[in-house]
C-alpha positions in Angstrom: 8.6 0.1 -17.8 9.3 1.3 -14.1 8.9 4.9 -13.0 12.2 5.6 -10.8 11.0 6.6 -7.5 12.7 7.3 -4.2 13.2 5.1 -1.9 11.0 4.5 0.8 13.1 6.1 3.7 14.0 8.9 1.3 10.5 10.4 0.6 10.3 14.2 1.1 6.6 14.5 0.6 3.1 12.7 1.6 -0.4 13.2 -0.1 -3.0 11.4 2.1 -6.3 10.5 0.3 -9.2 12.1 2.3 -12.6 11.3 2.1 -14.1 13.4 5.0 -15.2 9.9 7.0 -13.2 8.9 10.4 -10.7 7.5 8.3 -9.0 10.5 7.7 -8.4 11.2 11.5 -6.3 8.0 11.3 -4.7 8.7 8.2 -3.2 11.8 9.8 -2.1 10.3 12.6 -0.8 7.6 10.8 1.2 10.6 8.4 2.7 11.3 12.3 3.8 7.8 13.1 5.6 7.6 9.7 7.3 11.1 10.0 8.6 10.1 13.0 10.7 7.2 11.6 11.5 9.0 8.2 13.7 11.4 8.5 13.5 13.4 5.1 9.7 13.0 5.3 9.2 17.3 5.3 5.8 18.0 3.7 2.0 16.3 4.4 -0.2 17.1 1.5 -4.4 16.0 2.6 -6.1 16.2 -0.4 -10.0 15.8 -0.7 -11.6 15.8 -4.1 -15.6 16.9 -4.3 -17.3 14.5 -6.7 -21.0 14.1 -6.9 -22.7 11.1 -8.4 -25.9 13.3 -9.6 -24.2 16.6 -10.5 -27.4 18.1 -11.4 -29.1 17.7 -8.6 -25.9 18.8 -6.5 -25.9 22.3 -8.5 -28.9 23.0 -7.3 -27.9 21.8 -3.6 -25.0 24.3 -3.8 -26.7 27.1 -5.2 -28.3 27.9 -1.7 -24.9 27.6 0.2 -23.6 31.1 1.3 -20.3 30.0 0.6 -18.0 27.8 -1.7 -18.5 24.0 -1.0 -14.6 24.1 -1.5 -13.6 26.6 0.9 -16.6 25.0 3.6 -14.5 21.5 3.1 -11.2 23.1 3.2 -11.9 24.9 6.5 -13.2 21.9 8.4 -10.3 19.7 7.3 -7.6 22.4 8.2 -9.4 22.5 11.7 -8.7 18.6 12.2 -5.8 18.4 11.2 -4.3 21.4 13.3 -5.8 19.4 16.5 -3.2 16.5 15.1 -0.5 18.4 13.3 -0.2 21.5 16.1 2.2 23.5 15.3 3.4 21.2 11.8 3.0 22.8 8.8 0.9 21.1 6.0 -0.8 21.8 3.0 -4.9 21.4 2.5 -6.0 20.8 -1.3 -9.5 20.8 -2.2 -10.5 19.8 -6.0 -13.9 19.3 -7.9 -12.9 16.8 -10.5 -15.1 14.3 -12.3 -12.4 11.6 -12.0 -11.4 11.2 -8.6 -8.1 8.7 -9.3 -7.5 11.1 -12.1 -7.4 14.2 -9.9 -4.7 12.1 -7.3 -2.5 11.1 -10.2 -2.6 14.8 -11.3 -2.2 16.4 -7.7 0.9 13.4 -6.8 2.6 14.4 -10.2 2.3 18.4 -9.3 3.4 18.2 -6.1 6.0 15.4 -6.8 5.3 13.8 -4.0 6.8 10.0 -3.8 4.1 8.3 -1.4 0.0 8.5 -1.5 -1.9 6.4 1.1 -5.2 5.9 1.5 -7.3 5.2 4.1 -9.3 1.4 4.2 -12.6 0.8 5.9 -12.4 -3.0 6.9 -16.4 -5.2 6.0 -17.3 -2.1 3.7 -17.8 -3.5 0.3 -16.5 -1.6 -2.8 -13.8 0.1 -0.3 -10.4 -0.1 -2.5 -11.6 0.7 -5.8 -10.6 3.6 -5.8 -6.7 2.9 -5.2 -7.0 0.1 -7.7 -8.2 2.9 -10.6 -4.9 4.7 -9.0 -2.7 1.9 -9.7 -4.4 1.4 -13.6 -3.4 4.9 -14.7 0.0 4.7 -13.5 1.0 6.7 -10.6 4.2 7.3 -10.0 4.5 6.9 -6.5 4.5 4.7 -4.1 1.5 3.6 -2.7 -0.1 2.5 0.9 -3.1 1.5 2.4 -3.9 1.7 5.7 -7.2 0.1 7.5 -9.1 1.3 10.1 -7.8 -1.0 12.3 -4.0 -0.2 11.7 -2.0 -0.3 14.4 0.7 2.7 15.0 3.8 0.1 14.9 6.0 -1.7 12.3 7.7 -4.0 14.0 7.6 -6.9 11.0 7.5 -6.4 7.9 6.4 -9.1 5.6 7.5 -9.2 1.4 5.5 -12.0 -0.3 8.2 -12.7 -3.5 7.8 -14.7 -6.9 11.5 -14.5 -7.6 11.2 -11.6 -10.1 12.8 -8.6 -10.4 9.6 -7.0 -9.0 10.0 -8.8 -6.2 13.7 -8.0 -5.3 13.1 -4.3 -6.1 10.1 -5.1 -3.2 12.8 -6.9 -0.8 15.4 -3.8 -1.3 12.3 -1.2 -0.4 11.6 -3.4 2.6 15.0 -3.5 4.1 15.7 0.1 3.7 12.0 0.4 5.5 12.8 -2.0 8.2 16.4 0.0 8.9 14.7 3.1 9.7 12.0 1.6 11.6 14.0 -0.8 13.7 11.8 -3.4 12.4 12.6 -6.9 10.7 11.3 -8.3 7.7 10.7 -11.8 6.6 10.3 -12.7 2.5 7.3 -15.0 1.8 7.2 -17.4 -1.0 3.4 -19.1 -1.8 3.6 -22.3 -3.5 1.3 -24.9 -5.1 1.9 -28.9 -5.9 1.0 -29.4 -9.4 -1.8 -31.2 -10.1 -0.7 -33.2 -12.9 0.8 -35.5 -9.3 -2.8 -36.0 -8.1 -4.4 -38.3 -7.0 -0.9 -40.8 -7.6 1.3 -39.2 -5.2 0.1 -38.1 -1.9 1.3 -34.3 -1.4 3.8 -35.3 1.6 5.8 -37.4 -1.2 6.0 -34.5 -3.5 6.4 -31.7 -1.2 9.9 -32.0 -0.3 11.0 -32.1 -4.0 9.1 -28.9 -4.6 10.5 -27.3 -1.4 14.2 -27.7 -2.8 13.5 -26.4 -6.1 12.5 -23.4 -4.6 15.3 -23.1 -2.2 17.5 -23.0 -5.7 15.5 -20.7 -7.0 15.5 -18.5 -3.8 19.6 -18.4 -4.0 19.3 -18.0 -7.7 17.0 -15.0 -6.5 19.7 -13.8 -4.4 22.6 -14.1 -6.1 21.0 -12.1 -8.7 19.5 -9.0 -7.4 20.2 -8.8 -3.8 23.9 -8.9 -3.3 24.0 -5.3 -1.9 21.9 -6.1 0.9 21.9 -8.4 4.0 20.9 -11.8 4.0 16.8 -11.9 4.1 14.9 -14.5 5.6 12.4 -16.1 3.6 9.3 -18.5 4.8 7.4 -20.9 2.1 3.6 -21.2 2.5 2.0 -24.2 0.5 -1.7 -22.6 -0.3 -3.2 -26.2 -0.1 -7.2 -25.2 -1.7 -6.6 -21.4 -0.8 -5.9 -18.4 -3.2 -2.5 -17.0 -2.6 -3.9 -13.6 -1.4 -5.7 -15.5 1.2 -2.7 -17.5 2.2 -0.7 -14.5 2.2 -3.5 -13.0 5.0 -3.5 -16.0 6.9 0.6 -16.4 7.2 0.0 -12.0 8.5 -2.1 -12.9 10.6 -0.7 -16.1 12.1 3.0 -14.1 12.5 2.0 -10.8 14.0 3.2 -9.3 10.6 2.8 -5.5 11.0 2.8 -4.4 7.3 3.1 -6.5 4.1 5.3 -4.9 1.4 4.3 -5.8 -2.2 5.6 -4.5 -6.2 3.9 -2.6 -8.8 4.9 -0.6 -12.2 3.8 1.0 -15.4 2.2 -2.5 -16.6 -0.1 -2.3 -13.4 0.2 -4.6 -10.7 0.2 -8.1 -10.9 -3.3 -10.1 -9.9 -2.4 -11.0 -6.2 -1.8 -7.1 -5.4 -5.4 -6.6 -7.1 -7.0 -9.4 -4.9 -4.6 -8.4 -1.7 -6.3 -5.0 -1.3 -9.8 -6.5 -2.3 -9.6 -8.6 0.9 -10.9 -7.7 4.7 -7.1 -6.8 5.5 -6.6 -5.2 9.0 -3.0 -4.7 8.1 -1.4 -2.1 5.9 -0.1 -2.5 2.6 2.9 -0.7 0.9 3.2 -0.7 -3.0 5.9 0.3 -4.5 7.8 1.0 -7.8 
């Protein structure tokens, strides 16, 4: 099952996933970049939740404070993100929940907002986790991720397909993206040579047979679910001894891509949006429903 979700360039409102670090300086400012290209975007939701891994220890910690933790945590991210925002009006949510992806599903489903992004620290291990829990219990937005080291541009857009109807509903997403960003976008299709051919037939024998397959599977693809939009481009990667994430980074990297566009629903996302966001990504990612 799919939760039905705006369309990108239709979202109204934005929670951003704070976690009082630098990251959410960027986040903000990334909020900007994106209201300036989406029209209807109207309402930037920052959300922090206060969680403590020793919560006994932290009772006693807050017991000498002279005032709320909550109200301390609210105040200083109001102040940052008036130096950003100015004049902008914006909402500040601060929460004490056990459950920190629990807490985001909740506050995204109160507010109704369609988009949640997060922020990424690139080398630091364990950072994404806490998106992936997001994804498990079934958010019903759409979801980005945005390293440290975005950049403030989309100018390609990149959709890594498996000929699904996931993947078409990611294609359709992208070009509605790419209109209101005056960007282009590129489909990417990861394929293997099976090994049942090894060691008989060298690869180069074998390759182009596989490379027309796809090519009628990539107008099946089309003729299918994307007749109500223009005619995409699409690029195929052979991943040779490389995952498909990784070949999917490498092909972002090698093209300039600017942002890489993936699928997810009610049955959780598929195993290469799992390993996607586990890797050192320096570009954002957009999943949606």
């Amino acid at each position: 099952m799919t939760t039905k979700v705006k369309s990108i360039h239709e979202i109204t409102k934005v929670v951003l996933a704070l976690d009082l670090s630098n990251m959410d300086k960027l986040l903000i400012q990334y909020s900007q970049f994106l209201k300036a290209h989406l029209p209807n975007l109207e309402e930037v939701i920052l959300y922090h939740n206060i969680r403590f891994d020793y919560p006994d220890e932290a009772e006693a910690l807050l017991s000498t404070l002279s005032e709320p933790l909550a109200k301390t945590v609210e105040d200083k991210v109001r102040a940052k993100a008036k130096k950003i925002l100015q004049h902008e009006s914006f909402q500040v949510v601060i929460e004490e929940n056990d459950n920190s992806a629990l807490g985001i599903v909740a506050l995204q489903k109160r507010m109704g907002a369609e988009l949640v992004i997060f922020g990424k620290k690139v080398t630091y291990e364990g950072s994404g986790y806490l998106i992936e829990r997001v994804l498990y219990q079934k958010i019903a937005s759409h979801v980005m991720v945005v390293p440290e080291t975005a950049f403030h541009r989309v100018e390609q857009v990149l959709v890594p397909i498996e000929f699904t109807e996931n993947s078409a509903r990611a294609v359709i997403q992208a070009e509605h993206l790419a209109k209101s960003l005056d960007a282009t976008y590129t489909c990417q299709h990861v394929y293997a040579i099976p090994n049942i051919y090894f060691p008989f037939v060298p690869v180069k024998d074998i390759e182009p047979e596989v490379k027309d397959n796809i090519q009628q599977r990539w107008k099946n693809f089309k003729n299918k679910y994307l007749k109500t939009i223009g005619e995409p481009k699409i690029e195929l990667s052979y991943k040779s001894d490389q995952s498909i994430p990784q070949t999917i980074l490498n092909y972002s990297f090698t093209n300039n891509m600017d942002l890489i566009v993936l699928p997810f629903d009610d049955r959780h996302s598929s195993n290469t949006v799992v390993q996607v966001l586990k890797l050192d990504m320096h570009i954002p990612i957009l999943m949606v429903r």
